[in-house]
Phi, psi and omega in degrees: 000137201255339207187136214222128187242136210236081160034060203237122174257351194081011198285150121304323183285343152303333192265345180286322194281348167293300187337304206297294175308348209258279187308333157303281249280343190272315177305294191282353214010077209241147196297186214208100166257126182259129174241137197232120208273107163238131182263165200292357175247048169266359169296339181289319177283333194266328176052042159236179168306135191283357171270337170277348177288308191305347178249277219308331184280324187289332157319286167316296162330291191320284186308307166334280185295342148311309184297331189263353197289325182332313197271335191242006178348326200242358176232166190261110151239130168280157138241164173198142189248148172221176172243106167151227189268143173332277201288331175307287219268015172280327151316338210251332169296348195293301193298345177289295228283316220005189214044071198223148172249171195202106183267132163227197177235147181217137172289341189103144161221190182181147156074256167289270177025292220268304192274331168244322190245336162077174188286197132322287153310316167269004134345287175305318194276325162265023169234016201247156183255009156274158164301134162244174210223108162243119181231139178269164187295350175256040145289145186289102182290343193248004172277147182275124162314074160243011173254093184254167189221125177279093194275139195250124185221215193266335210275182201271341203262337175330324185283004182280345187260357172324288173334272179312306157344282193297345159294264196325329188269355174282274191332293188271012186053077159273167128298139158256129177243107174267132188244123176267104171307101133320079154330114187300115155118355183314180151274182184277001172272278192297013180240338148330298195293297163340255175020291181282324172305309190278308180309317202280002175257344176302305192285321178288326175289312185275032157262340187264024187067090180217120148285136180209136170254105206246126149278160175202135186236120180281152174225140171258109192311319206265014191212091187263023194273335186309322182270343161298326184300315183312335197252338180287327180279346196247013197004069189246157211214020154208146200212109165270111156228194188263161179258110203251143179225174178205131180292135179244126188060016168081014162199347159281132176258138170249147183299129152335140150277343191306289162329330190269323174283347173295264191334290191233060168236329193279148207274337168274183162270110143253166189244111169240137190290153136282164186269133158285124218284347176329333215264347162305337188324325178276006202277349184228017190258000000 
């Protein structure tokens, strides 16, 4: 990954997800955008002009990154203010820049929030065809990525994040730890099919010297705290899935809740892969 993109609301919880973005972009040694998002009726609330509102925030940006430059001396850093929706143009900077990671910081949702309209962040994260980084502010900034957790399931594409996984646990010497799910009441074919997905990701890591630990769990898609109990006893501090879709109405595809409750609940920093969608092609000819 060539270009590392950050969120910045001036939040803690934004600044916590630069902390984050800051130590990938030092690993990988990959550019570094800090963006900061303005909706176009923020002039309402501020009641100043939007070009004198637009330097003060382009100031402020300056500064954040002035305060990090000691620590980043050796990689190219930007700001940049933009206008319009959050989750548009921070995607849409992914997509100019490509090869891009994309860190935001998120509060979280829970109840209609979470089941109808989702967070900000997943927002960002289900419209964006980049890897993105959702972190809440009491996640720990100051631990060094060295425990990630592979969530492993039945579906074909789980094995895509696998590639990026095993760069990033190269780049921080990590462990990896693959938990392969069982969906409580599945059958015996599909808690197989797990099975053989977390070996052959077991097998890509120790071919490159990835320590790596494989696990299995029965999970309830609709209660994902089992795999947080799971992850808080392994101390692990990075949690990789997938932006798992599903078909609807024989021609949408929509995000899983199971994913919405991931993003935003977890008590960790997640990463969620986008799918390469390539592998649907055929599903309608």
């Amino acid at each position: 990954m060539e270009n590392i993109i950050v969120g910045i609301d001036f939040s803690s919880c934004s600044k916590n997800a630069l902390e984050h973005a800051l130590s990938v972009a030092i690993a990988l040694e990959a550019k570094l955008t800090l963006l900061y998002v303005m909706a176009p009726d923020t002039r309402m609330f501020d009641g100043e002009d939007p070009k004198d509102l637009m330097k003060k925030v382009s100031d402020k940006l300056e500064g954040w990154a002035a305060e990090y430059r000691p620590r980043y001396a050796n990689i190219e850093c930007k700001v940049r203010v933009a206008s319009g929706r959050i989750f548009k143009e921070i995607n849409d900077e992914a997509e100019e820049q490509g090869d891009a990671l994309v860190f935001v910081g998120t509060h979280g949702s829970s109840g209609f929030e979470e089941l109808f309209i989702g967070s900000s962040a997943f927002k960002v994260v289900s419209n964006s065809n980049f890897p993105v980084f959702t972190i809440r502010e009491a996640n720990d900034i100051h631990r060094h990525l060295d425990h990630m957790l592979l969530l492993i399931d039945t579906n074909r594409e789980t094995l895509q994040k696998v590639k990026l996984s095993a760069r990033l646990a190269k780049a921080f010497n990590a462990k990896v730890h693959i938990l392969g799910m069982h969906t409580e009441g599945a059958n015996a074919e599909n808690n197989a099919l797990v099975e053989a997905f977390a070996k052959r990701a077991e097998s890509y890591m120790s071919e490159r010297n990835i320590r790596t630990e494989c696990d299995f769990m029965d999970v309830d898609a609709k209660e994902p705290e089992r795999i947080f109990d799971y992850a808080k006893a392994k101390d692990i501090n990075l949690l990789v899935c997938m932006k798992e879709i599903e078909l609807y109405a024989d021609r949408l595809f929509v995000l899983t809740s199971f994913n919405k409750r991931i993003v935003n609940r977890s008590p960790i920093p997640v990463l969620t892969i986008p799918v390469d969608d390539t592998i649907y092609n055929n599903m309608h000819s």
